[in-house]
C-alpha positions in Angstrom: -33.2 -26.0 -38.6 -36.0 -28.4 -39.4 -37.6 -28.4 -36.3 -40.3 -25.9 -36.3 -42.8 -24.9 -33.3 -46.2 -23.3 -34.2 -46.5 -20.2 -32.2 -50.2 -19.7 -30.3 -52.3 -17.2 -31.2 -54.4 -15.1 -29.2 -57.2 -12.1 -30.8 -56.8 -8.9 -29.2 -59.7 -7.3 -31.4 -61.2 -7.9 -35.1 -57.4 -5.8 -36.0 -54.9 -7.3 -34.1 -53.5 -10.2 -32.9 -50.9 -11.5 -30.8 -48.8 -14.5 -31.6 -47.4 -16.3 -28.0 -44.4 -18.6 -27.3 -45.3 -22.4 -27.5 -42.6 -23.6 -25.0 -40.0 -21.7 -22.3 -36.6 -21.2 -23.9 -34.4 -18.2 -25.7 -36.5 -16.7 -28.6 -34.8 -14.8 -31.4 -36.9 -12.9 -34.2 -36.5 -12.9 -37.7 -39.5 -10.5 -38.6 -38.5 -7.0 -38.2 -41.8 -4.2 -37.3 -43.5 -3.2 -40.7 -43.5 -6.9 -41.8 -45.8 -8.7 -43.4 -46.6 -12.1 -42.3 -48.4 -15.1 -43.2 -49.6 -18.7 -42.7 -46.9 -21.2 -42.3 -44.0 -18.5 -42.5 -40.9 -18.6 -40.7 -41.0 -15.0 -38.0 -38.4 -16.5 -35.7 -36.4 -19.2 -33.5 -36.7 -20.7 -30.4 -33.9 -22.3 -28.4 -34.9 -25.3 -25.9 -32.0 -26.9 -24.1 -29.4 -26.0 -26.8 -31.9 -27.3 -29.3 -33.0 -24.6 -32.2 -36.7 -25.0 -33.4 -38.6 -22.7 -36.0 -41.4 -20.5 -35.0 -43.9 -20.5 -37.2 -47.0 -18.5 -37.6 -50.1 -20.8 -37.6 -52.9 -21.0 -39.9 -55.3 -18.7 -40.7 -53.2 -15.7 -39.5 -51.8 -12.7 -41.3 -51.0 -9.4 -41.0 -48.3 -7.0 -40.2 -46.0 -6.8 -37.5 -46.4 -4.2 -35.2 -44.2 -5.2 -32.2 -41.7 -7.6 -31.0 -40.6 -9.1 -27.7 -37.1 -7.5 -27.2 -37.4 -4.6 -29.6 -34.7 -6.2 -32.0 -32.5 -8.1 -29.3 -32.0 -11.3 -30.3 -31.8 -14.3 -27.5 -34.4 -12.9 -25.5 -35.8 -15.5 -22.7 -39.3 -16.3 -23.1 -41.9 -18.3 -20.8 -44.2 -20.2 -22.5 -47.4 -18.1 -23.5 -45.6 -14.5 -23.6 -46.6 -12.4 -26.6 -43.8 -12.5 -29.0 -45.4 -10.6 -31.7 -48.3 -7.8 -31.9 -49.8 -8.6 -35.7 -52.0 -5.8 -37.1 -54.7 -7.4 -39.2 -54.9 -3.7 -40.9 -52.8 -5.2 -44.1 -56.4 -6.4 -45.2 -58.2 -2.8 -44.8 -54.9 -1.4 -45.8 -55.5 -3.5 -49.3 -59.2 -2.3 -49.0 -57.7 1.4 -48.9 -55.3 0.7 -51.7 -58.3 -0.6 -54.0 -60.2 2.5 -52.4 -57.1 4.4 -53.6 -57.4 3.2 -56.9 -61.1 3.3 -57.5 -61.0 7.5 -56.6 -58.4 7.4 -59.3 -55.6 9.2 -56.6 -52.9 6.4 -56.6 -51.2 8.4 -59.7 -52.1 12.2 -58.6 -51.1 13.9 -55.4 -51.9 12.7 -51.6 -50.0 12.3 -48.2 -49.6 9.0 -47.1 -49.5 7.1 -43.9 -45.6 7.3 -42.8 -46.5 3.6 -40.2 -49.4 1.4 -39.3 -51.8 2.6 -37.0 -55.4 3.9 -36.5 -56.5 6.6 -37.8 -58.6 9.4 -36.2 -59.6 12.3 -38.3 -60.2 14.6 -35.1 -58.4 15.2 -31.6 -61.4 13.6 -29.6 -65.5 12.4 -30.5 -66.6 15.7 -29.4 -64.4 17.8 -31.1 -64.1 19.6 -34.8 -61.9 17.2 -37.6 -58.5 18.7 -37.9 -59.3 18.8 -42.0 -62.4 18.6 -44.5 -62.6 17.9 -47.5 -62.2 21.4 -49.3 -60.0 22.7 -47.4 -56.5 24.0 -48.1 -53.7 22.3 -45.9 -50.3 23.8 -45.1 -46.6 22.5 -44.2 -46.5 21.6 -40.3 -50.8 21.7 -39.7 -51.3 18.8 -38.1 -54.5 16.3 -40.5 -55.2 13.4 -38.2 -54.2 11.5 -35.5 -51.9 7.6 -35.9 -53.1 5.0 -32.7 -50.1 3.2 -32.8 -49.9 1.0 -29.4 -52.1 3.3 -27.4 -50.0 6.2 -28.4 -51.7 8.9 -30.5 -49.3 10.4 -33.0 -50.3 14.0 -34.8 -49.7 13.2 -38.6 -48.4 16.5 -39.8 -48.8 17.7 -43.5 -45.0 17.8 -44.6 -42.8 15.5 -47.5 -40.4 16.6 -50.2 -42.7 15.3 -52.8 -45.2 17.6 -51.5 -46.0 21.2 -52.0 -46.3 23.8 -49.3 -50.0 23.7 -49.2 -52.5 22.0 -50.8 -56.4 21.3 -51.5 -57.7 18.6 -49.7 -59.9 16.2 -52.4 -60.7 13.2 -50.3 -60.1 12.2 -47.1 -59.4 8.2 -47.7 -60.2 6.4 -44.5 -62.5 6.8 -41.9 -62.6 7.4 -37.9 -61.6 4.2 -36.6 -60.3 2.7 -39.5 -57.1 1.0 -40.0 -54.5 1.7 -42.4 -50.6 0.4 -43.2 -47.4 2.7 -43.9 -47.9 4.1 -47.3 -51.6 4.2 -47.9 -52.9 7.1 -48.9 -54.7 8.9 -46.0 -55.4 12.6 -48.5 -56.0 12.9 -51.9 -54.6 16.1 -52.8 -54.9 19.3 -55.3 -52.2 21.3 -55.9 -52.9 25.3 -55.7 -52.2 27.1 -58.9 -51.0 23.9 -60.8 -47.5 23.4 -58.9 
């Protein structure tokens, strides 16, 4: 396949974009949700008259992928100008949380990470009390924060196998509003007693 297609782009917001089909035809992806994807990389195919072409993702874009037209069907029928891809520009203030990570010195110790992409919301509305402060002792099942992922709000609940049943809550990592990617760390943690 050495034909290759750039796809369009179009800015939802400063964190997300949305890649669009350059021409009508049957699109197949090759970049699964959870990827990350750059300038001049490969996400995809497009058939044209029995003609296969490359998709690829244009300059100056990166990011991770947060949806895909067809919801991993492949030879889905496009028009020209449908959204193909949903790109989350939160890898780059997921790397500022890693390095945010690493400066507080938690990346070795204890904390509860983000199990997908999303934004995170520390309490259930502006008005409201945070679910957690820093300080406070958190328990298997309490619910810490809130995931935007696609409109949806998802509870993240304190719970994992490499955690203990309850623990004390150092540092909250990122802030109302702020973007982070599957596996930063959204807690640094203490363990009670030493466990």
């Amino acid at each position: 396949m050495t034909r290759a297609y750039l796809l369009g782009t179009v800015r939802r917001d400063a964190n997300q974009s949305a890649l669009t089909s350059p021409t009508v035809g049957i699109f197949t992806s090759t970049a699964p949700v959870g990827e990350l994807v750059s300038a001049g990389q490969v996400i995809g195919s497009i058939e044209v008259l029995a003609v296969k072409y490359a998709l690829r993702v244009p300059n100056g874009v990166a990011g991770r992928v947060m949806s895909n037209v067809g919801e991993g069907r492949t030879r889905v029928p496009v028009q020209y100008g449908d959204v193909l891809f949903t790109l989350s520009t939160a890898s780059e203030v997921g790397t500022t949380a890693s390095a945010l990570s690493r400066a507080a010195g938690v990346e070795a110790e204890l904390s509860f990470v983000a199990p997908m992409s999303g934004r995170f919301y520390s309490r259930p509305s502006p008005t409201e009390e945070a679910f957690i402060n820093e300080g406070d002792t958190v328990r298997e099942g309490q619910t810490v924060g809130l995931l935007e992922v696609m409109k949806t709000f998802n509870r993240l609940v304190y719970q994992g196998e490499a955690l203990p049943e309850s623990a004390v809550v150092r540092k909250i990592l990122p802030s109302d509003g702020n973007d982070v990617v599957r596996g930063d760390v959204i807690l640094a943690l203490k363990p009670i007693g030493g466990k």
